[in-house]
N, CA, C and O atoms as a printed pandas DataFrame, in Angstrom:
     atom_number atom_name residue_name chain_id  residue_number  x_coord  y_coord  z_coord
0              1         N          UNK        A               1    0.808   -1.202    0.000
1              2        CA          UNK        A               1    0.000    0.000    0.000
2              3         C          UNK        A               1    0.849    1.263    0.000
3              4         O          UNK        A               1    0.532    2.195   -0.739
4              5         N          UNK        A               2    2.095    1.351    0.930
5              6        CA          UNK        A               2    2.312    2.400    1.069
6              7         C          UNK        A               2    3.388    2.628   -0.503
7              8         O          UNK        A               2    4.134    1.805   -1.033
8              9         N          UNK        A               3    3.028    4.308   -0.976
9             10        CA          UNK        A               3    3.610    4.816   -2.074
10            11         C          UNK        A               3    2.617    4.255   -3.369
11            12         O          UNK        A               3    3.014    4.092   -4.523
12            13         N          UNK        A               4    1.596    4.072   -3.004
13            14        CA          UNK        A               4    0.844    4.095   -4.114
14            15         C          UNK        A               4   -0.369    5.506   -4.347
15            16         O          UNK        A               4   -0.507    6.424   -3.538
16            17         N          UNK        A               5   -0.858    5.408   -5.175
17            18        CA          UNK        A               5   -1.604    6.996   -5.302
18            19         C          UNK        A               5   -3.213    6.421   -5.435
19            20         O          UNK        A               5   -3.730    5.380   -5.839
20            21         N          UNK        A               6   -3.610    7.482   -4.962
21            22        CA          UNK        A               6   -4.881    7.217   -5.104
22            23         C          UNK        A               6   -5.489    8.679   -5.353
23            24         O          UNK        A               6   -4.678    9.566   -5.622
24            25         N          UNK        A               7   -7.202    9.086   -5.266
25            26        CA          UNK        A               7   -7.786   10.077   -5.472
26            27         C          UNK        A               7   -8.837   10.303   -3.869
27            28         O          UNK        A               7   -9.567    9.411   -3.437
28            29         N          UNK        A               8   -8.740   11.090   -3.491
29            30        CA          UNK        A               8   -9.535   11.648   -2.274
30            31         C          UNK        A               8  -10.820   11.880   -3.070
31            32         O          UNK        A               8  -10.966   12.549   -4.093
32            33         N          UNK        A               9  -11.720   11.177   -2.373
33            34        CA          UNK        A               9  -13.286   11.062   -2.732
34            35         C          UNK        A               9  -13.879   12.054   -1.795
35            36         O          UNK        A               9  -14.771   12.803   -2.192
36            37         N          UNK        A              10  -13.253   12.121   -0.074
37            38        CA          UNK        A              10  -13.812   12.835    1.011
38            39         C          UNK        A              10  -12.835   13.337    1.299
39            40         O          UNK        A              10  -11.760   12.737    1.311
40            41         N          UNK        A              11  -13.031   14.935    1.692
41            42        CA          UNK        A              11  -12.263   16.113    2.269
42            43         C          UNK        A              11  -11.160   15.063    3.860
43            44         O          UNK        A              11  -11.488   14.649    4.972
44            45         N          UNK        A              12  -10.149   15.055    3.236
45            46        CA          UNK        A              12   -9.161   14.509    4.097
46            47         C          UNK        A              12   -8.399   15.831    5.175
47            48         O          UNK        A              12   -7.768   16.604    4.454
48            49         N          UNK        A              13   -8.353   16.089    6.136
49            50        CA          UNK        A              13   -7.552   17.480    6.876
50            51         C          UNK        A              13   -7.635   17.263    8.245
51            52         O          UNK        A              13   -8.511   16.512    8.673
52            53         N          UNK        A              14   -6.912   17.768    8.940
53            54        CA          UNK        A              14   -6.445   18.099   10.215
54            55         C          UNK        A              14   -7.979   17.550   11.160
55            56         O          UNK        A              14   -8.957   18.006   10.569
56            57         N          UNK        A              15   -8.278   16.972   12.044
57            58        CA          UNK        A              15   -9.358   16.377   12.350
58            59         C          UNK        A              15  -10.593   15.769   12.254
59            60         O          UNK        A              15  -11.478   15.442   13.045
60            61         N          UNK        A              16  -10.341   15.691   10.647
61            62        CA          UNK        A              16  -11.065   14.924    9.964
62            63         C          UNK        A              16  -10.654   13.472    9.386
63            64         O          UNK        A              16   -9.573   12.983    9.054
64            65         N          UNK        A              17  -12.123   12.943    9.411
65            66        CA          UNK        A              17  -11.747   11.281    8.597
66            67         C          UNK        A              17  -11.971   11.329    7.283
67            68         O          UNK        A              17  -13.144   11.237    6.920
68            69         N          UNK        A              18  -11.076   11.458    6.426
69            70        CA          UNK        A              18  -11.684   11.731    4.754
70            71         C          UNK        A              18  -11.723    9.798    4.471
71            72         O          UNK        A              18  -11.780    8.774    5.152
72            73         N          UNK        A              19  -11.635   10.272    2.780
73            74        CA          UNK        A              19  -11.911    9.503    2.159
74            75         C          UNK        A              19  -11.018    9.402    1.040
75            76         O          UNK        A              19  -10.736   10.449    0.458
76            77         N          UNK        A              20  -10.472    8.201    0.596
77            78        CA          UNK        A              20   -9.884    8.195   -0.599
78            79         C          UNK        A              20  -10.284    7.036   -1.208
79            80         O          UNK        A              20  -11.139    6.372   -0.623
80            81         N          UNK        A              21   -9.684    6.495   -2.665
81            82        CA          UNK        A              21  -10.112    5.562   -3.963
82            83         C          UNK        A              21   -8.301    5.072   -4.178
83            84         O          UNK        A              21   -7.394    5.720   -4.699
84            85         N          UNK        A              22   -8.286    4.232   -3.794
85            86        CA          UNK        A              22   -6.467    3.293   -4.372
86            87         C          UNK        A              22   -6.857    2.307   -5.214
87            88         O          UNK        A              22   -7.749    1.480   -5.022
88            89         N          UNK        A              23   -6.029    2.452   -6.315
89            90        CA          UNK        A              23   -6.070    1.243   -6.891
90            91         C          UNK        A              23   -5.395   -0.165   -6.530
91            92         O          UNK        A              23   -4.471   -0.225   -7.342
92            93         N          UNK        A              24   -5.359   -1.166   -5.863
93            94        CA          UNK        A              24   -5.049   -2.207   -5.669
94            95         C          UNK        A              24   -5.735   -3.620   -6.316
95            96         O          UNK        A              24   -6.803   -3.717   -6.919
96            97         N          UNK        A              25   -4.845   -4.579   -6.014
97            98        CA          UNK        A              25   -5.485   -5.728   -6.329
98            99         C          UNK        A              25   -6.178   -6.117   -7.843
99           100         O          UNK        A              25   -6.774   -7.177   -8.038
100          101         N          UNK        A              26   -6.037   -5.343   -8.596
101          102        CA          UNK        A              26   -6.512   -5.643   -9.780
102          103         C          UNK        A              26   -8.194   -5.092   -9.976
103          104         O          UNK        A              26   -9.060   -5.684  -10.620
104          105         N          UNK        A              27   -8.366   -3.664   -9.146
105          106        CA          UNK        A              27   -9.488   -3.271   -8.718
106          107         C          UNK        A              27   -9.244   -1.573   -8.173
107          108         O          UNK        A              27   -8.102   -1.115   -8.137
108          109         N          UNK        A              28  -10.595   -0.638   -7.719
109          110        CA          UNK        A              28  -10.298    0.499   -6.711
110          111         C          UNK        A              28  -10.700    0.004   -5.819
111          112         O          UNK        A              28  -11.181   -1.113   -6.007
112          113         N          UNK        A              29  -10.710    0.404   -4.809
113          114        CA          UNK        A              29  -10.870    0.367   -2.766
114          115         C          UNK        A              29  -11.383    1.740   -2.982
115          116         O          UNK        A              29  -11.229    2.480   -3.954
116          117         N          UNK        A              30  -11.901    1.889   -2.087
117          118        CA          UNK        A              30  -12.175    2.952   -0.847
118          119         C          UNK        A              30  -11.406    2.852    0.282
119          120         O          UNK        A              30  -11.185    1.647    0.405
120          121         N          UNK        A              31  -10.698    3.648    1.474
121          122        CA          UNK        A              31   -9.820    3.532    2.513
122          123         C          UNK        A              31  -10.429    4.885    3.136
123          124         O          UNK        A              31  -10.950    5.798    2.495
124          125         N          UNK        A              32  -10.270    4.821    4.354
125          126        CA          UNK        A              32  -10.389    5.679    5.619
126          127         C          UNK        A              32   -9.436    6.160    5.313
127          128         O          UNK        A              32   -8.556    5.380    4.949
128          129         N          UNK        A              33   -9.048    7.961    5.293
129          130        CA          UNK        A              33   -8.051    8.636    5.155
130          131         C          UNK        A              33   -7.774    9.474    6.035
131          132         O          UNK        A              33   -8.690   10.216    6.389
132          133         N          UNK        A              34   -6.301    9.644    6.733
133          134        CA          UNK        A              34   -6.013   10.663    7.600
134          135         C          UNK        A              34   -4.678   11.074    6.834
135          136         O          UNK        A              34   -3.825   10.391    6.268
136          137         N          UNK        A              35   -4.866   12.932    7.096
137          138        CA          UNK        A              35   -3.264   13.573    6.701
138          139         C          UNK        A              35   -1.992   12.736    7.463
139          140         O          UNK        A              35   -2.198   12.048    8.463
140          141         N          UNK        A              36   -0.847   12.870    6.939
141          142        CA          UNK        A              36    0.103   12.667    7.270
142          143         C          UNK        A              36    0.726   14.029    7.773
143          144         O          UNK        A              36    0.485   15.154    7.336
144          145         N          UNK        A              37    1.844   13.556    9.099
145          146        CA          UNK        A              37    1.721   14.622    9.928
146          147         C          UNK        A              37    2.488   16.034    8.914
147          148         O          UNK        A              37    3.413   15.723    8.164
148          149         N          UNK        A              38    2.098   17.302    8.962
149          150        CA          UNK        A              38    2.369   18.152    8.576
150          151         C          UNK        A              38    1.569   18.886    7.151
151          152         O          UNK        A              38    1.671   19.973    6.584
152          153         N          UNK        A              39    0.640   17.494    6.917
153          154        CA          UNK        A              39   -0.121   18.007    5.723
154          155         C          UNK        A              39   -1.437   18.710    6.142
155          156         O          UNK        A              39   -2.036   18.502    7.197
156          157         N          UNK        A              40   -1.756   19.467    5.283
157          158        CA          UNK        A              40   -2.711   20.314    5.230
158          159         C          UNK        A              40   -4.116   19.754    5.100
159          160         O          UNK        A              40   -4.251   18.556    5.346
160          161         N          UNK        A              41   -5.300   20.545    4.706
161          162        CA          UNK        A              41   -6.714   20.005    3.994
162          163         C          UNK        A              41   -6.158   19.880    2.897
163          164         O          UNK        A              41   -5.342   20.704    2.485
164          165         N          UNK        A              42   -6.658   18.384    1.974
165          166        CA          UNK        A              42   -6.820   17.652    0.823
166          167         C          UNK        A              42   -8.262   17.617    0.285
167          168         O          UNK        A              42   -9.037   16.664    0.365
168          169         N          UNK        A              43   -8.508   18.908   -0.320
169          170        CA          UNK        A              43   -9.985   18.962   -1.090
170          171         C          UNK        A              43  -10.111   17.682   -1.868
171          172         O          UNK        A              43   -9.157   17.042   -2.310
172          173         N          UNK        A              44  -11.279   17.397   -1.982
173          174        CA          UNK        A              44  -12.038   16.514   -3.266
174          175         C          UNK        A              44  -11.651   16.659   -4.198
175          176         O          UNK        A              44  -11.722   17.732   -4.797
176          177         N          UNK        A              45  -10.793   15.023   -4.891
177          178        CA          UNK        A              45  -10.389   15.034   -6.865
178          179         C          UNK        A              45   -8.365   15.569   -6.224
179          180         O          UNK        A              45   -7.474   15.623   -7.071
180          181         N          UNK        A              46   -8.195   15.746   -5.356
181          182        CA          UNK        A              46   -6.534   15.429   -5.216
182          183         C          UNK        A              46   -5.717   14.333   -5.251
183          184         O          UNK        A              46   -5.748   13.564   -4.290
184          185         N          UNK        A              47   -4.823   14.065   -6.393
185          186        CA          UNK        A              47   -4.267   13.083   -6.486
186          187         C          UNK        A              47   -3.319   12.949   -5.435
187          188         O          UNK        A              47   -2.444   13.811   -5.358
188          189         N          UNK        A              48   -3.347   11.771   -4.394
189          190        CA          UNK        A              48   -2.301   11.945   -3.190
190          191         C          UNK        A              48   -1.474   10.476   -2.967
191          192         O          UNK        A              48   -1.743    9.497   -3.663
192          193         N          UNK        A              49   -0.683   10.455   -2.159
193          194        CA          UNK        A              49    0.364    9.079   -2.311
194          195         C          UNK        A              49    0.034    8.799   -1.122
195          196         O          UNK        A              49   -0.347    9.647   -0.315
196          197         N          UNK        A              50    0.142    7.589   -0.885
197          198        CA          UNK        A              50   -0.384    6.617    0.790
198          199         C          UNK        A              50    0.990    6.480    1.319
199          200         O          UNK        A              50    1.762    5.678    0.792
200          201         N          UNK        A              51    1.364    7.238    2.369
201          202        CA          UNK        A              51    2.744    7.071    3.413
202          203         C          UNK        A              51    2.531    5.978    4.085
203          204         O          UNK        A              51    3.497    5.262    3.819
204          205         N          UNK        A              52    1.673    5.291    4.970
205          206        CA          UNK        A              52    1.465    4.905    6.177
206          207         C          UNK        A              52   -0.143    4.188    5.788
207          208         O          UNK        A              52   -1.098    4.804    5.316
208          209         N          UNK        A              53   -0.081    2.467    6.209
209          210        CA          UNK        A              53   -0.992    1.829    6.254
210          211         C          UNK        A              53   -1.578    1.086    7.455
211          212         O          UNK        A              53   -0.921    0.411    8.247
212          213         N          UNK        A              54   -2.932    1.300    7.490
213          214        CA          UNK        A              54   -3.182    0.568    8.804
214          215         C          UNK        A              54   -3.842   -0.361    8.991
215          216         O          UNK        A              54   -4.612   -0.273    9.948
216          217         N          UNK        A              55   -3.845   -1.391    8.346
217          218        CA          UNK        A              55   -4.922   -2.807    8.416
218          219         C          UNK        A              55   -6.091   -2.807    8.891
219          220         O          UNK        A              55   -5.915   -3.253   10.025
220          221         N          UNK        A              56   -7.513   -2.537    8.736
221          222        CA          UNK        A              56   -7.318   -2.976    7.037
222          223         C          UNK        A              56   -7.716   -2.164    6.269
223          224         O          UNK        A              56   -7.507   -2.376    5.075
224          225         N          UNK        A              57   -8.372   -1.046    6.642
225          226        CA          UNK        A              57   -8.789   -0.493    5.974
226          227         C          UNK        A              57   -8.245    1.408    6.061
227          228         O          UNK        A              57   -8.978    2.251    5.545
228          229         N          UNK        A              58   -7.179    1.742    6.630
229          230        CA          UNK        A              58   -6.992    3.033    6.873
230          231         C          UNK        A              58   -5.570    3.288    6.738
231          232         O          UNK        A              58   -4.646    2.616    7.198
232          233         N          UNK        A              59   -5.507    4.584    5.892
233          234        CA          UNK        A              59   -4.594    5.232    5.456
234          235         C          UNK        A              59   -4.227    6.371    5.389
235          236         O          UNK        A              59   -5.034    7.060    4.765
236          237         N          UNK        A              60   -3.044    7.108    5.881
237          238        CA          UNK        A              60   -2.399    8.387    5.799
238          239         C          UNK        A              60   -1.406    8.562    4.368
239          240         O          UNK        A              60   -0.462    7.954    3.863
240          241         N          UNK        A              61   -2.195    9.722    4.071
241          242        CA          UNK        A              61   -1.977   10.367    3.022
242          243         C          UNK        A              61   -1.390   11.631    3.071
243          244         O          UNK        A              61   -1.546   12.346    4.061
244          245         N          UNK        A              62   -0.470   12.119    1.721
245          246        CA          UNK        A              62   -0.025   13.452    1.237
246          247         C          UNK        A              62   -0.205   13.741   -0.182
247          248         O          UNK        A              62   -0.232   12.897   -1.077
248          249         N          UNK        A              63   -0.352   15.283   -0.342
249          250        CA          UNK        A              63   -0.491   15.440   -1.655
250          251         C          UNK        A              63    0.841   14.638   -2.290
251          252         O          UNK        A              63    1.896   14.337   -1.732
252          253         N          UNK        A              64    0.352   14.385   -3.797
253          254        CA          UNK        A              64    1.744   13.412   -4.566
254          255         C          UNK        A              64    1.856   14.867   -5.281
255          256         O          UNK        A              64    3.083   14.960   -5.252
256          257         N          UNK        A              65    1.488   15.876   -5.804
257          258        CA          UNK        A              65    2.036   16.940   -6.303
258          259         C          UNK        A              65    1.941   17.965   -5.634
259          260         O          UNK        A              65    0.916   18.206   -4.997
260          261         N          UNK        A              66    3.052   18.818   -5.646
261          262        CA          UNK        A              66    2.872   20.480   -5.502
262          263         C          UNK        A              66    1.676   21.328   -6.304
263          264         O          UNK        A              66    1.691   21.308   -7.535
264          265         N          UNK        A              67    0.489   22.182   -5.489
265          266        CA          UNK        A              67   -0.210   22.846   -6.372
266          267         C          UNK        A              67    0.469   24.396   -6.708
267          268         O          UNK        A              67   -0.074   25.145   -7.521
């Protein structure tokens, strides 16, 4: 999981539980999303990279590009 990209479906940020879409398995997921420490709000439709996985279903994320 970790270093793969996915798309934030739900507003991911600082005390919030977002939402993201990874492609795995020969398929997309849905995953529980939390920032990774120092990242900001991740609006809806941001392409972001998975740092940190948490079995089974939750993941910390960062933007994968500079806006």
């Amino acid at each position: 999981m970790i270093g793969l990209d996915g798309r934030v479906t739900g507003t991911v940020g600082p005390g919030l539980v977002g939402e993201v879409i990874v492609r795995i398995r020969g398929g997309a997921e849905h995953f529980l999303a939390h920032p990774a420490h120092g990242t900001g709000r991740l609006p809806v439709g941001t392409v972001v990279t998975v740092v940190e996985y948490l079995p089974p279903r939750t993941v910390y994320v960062m933007a994968a590009y500079d806006n």
